[in-house]
Steps between C-alpha positions, in 0.01 A plus 500: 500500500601865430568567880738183556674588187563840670617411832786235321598759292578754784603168722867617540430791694256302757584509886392220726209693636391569115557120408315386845167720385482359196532106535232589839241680319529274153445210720224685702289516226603143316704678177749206406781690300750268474736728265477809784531227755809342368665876425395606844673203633835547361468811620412428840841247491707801399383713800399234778725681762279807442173314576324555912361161615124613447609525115658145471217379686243665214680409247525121616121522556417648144705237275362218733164670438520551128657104487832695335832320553829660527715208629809794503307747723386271700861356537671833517177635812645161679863594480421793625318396771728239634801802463283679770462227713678400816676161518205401803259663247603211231517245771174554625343502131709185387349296821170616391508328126685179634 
């Protein structure tokens, strides 16, 4: 659609707040995009460190919501997350997936 074809042409000068909004509110309403989605993602890879956790957390919700996969987001917002955690942090989550 005209709109998705805007926002991945303009997709380089996204911020994670920007990139956060729009994966929410496409999924809000049901708009599978998977063109926007996958620019948006790549994206989002490129800038992860800029992202708060409420905007991981939406954009998490909105692929799973839309049914999009991005097996490289998803692996790069795990990296991440295991970076920020302590080594009793990992223990406690490995103990609970045994």
């Amino acid at each position: 659609d005209a709109l998705s074809n805007k926002a991945i042409a303009k997709v380089d000068s996204f911020d994670s707040q920007l990139i956060a909004n729009i994966v929410w509110a496409y999924a809000k309403v049901g708009h599978k995009c998977p063109e926007l989605f996958d620019a948006l993602s790549n994206k989002a890879i490129e800038i992860l460190d800029t992202f708060n956790p409420q905007g991981i957390a939406n954009m998490v919700w909105a692929y799973e919501q839309l049914g999009h996969s991005s097996p490289e987001l998803f692996d790069a917002i795990s990296q991440k997350a295991l970076l920020k955690s302590s080594p009793i942090e990992i223990e406690n989550q490995s103990k609970l997936t045994a």
